[in-house]
N, C-alpha and C positions, 0 to 999 in steps of 0.2 A: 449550472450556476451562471456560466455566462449569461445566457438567455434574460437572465434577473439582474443581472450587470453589477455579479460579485467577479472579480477576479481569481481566476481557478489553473489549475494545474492537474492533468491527466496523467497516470505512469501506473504501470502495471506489467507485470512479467506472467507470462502466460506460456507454458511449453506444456500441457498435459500428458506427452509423451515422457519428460523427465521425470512426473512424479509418480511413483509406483502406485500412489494412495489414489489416483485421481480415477474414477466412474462414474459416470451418469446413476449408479446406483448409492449415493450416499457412504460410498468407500472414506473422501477426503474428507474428516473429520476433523476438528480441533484436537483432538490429542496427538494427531498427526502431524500438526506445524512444526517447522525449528522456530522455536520464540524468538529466539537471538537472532538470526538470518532475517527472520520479517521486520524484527526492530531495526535493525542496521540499515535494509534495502528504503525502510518508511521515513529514517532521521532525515536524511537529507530535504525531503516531500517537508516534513513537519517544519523545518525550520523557514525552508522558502515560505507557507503561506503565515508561520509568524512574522515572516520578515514583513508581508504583505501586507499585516494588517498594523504593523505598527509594535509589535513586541520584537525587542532585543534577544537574539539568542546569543547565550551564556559564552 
């Protein structure tokens, strides 16, 4: 996004060893998410590029 001169924000947790689901063969699936854990870890991310572009978070 930079490159095109939006302002952006990179973050990501990546430990393949902690997740039991994780294989190059299609193991890590969506039914395997914790939905709650990825919403919690993404809020903070969602509200920074709202802040970014101009919407109030709540």
């Amino acid at each position: 996004m930079w490159e095109i001169g939006v302002p952006s924000v990179v973050f990501t947790e990546h430990n393949p060893f902690g997740n039991p689901h994780f294989d190059q063969n299609g193991g890590d699936t969506f039914d395997k998410i914790d939905v709650d854990y990825f919403a919690a870890i993404a809020r903070p991310a969602i509200t920074f590029q709202a802040e970014l572009i101009g919407i109030d978070a709540p």
